[in-house]
C-alpha positions, 0 to 999 in steps of 0.5 A: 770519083766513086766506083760502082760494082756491078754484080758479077753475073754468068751464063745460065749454062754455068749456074747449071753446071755450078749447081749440077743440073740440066740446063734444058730442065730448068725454068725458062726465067733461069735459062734466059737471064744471067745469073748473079753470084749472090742468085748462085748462092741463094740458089744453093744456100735455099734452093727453090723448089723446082732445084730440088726437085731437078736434083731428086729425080732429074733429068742429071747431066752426064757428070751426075749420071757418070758419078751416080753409076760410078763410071767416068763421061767417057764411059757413059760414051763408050756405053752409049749414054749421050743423053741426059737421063732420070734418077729413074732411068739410073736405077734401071740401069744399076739394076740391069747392070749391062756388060759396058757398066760393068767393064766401066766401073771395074776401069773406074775403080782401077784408075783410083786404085791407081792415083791412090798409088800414085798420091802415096807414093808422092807422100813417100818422097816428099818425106824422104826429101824433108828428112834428108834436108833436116840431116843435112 
């Protein structure tokens, strides 16, 4: 008996989201076949040209949009933002800078100050424990 492998695929939804794009931005061949893992990967070792012009100037999916404006999702939420935008759009944005995107990424940038704390303190503790075993 012999087994055959059948390619592992996943939805066009996750490919999108693998390959950080807007799904409705695709080409309809993409969003309505399954993508297999060795496409994935072609699609991000080569991408076509149509990816890479998804990824130069959008529409970005708001985990993209959040990380370019550098604010969280739930910023772009609490601003407003629920809707796909355009490198385009992002630039205004930055240039505009709003109150909420300000407010944001003064948020964004006290919560990684804050899981830096964290992260060293762990550090810490973590050497004291192993010292205190290598004396013991």
């Amino acid at each position: 008996m012999t087994s055959h492998k059948t390619a592992q695929t996943m939805k066009p939804a996750t490919a999108a989201k693998k390959l950080g794009v807007y799904l409705e931005a695709t080409p309809a061949a993409f969003r309505e076949g399954a993508v297999s893992r060795t496409e994935l990967n072609a699609l991000q070792s080569d991408p076509p040209e149509w990816l890479r012009e998804l990824r130069r100037t959008g529409p970005h999916p708001r985990p993209v949009v959040a990380a370019k404006l550098g604010v969280s999702i739930s910023g772009l939420a609490r601003g407003g933002i629920t809707e796909a935008l355009t490198t385009e759009q992002i630039e205004e944005l930055k240039q505009e800078n709003p109150d909420w995107l300000q407010r944001e990424r003064a948020t964004q940038a006290e919560v990684r100050k804050e899981a830096a704390r964290v992260k060293e303190k762990k550090a810490q503790k973590e050497q004291h424990a192993a010292r205190a075993e290598r004396s013991a």
